[in-house]
N, C-alpha and C positions, 0 to 999 in steps of 0.2 A: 273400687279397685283401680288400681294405677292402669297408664297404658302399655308401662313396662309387662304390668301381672297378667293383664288380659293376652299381650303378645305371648306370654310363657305358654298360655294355656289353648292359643291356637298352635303352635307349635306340637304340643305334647299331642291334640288331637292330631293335627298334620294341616296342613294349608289345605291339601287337597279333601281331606274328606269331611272339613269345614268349609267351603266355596258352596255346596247346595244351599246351607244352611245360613250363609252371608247372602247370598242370590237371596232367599225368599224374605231376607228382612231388611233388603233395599242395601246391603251392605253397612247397615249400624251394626257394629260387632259386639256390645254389650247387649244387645236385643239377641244378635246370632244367637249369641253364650244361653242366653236365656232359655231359647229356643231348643239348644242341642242339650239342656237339662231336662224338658219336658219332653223331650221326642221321647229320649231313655226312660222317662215317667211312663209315658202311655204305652212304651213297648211291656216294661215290666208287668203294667195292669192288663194288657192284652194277652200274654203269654199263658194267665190262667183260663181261660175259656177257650183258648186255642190248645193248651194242652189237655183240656178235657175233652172238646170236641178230637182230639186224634185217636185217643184212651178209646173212650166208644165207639167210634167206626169201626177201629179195626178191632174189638171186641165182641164186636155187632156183627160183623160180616162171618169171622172167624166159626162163632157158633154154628151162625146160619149154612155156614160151607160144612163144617163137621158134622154137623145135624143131617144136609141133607147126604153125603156120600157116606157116614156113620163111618167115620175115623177120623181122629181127632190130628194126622197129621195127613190130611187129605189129600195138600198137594204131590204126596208120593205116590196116589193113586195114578192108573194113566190115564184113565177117563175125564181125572178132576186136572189133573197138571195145566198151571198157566205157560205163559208164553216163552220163549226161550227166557227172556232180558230177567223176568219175573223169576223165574228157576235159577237163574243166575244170583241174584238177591238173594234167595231161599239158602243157596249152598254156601253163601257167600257167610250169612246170617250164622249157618251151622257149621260155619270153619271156627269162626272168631269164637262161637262158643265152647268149640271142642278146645281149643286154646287157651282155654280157663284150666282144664285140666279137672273137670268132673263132671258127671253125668248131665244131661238136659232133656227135659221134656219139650213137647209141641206148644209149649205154652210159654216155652222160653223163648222157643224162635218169633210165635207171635209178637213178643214183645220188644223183638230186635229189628224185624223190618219197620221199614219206614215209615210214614204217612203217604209217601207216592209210591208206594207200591199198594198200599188198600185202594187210596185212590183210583190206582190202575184198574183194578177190580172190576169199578165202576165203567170203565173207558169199553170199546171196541172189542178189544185185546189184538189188533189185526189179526193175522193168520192166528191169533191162540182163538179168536172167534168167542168172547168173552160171552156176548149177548146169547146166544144158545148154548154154552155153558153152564153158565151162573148167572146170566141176569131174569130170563124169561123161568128158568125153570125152580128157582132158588131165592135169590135177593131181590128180586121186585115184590117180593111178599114183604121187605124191612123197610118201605117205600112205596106205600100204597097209595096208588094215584099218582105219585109223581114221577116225571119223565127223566130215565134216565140218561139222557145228553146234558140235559141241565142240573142233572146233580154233581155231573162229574164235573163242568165247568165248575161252579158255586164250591165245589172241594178244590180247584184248583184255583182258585182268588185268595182261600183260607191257605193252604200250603207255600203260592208266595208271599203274603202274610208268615207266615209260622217261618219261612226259611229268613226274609229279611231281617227278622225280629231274632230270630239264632247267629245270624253271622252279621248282627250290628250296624244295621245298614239303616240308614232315616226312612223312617215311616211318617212324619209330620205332612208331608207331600199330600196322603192319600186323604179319603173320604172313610175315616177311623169308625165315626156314626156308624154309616152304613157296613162297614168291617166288622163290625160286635155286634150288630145288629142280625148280617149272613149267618157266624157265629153261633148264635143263641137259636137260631132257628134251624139251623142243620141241628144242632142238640138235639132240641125238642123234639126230631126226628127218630132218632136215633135210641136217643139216653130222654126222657120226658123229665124224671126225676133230676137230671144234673141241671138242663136248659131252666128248671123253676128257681134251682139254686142261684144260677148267676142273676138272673131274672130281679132275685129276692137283696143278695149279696155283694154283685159285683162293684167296683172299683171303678172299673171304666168309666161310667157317664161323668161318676165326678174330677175323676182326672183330665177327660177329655172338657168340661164345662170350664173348668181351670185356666186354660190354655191363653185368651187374652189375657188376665189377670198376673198370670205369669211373665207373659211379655210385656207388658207394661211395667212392672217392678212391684206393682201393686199386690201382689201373692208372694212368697218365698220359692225359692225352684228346692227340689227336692231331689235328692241324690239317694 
């Protein structure tokens, strides 16, 4: 590629949110290029284990909360209702759907809140006082043995993960290994069946073993 082609193509990304990626390869901008090819590589291969790991949590928790208050949209219960911020999501979830302009069950909303709001779940709740709500009496049976502060953490490493990788932002920075690795074992938690799947299946190791290969020229970048 000319020097003319490569300038076209920092431009189009922008100077700016090409400089991390000129920073971490010493400022050779043919290697950058390389670099912001496979970044988008190993987002795209991580986005499947991270959108499965979302899928199950909050498919996980969902039952576990309907099961134990026996209704399946429970947080209109008032004994079960989360936190204001949480109930706000909730109404928020069942505006946008009522603005479809037909019916919706609790099962629609489930699949309209977020991952930081399962997340939440997991969390304190402050004042909603999560932990004698739903942790002790409920969801620490989907987490046996394991402490709840540090699952909520280990969920919030995966959701700035899952959020970088949705709003296009470099992940090449981070320690990817260890990312698909948190991943696969929150699964296992959760979902056993899916965690075997990636375990069996995934993409990752090889796109991430890729990575010098690719920055050397020695491999093709993939788009």
């Amino acid at each position: 590629m000319t020097e003319n082609g490569e300038e076209q193509l920092v431009q189009a990304i922008s100077p700016e949110r090409f400089q991390p990626f000129l920073g971490e390869c010493r400022g050779d901008v043919v290697v950058a290029l390389r670099l912001y090819a496979w970044d988008a590589e190993a987002a795209r291969a991580l986005h499947s284990p991270l959108r499965d790991l979302e899928v199950s949590l909050r498919n996980r928790l969902h039952r576990q909360l309907a099961g134990k208050f026996r209704q399946a949209d429970w947080w209109n219960l008032r004994r079960a209702e989360p936190n204001r911020w949480a109930m706000e999501d909730i109404r928020d979830a069942e505006d946008r759907l009522a603005r479809r302009g037909r019916r919706y069950a609790p099962c629609d909303v489930v699949a309209t809140l977020s991952f930081g709001f399962w997340i939440g779940l997991l969390s304190t709740g402050g004042r909603g006082n999560y932990e004698m709500k739903y942790w002790y009496p409920s969801l620490r049976h989907c987490f046996k043995g394991l402490r709840r502060e540090e699952l909520h953490d280990q969920f919030e490493v995966m959701r700035t993960l899952r959020n970088r990788i949705a709003h296009h932002e470099r992940i090449s920075h981070r320690h990817l290994e260890q990312d698909f690795r948190t991943a696969v074992e929150l699964m296992a938690v959760v979902a056993p069946e899916l965690a075997a799947r990636h375990e069996k299946y995934s993409q990752v190791p090889a796109v991430l073993a890729r990575k010098a290969r690719v920055l050397s020229g020695e491999e093709e970048i993939v788009l």
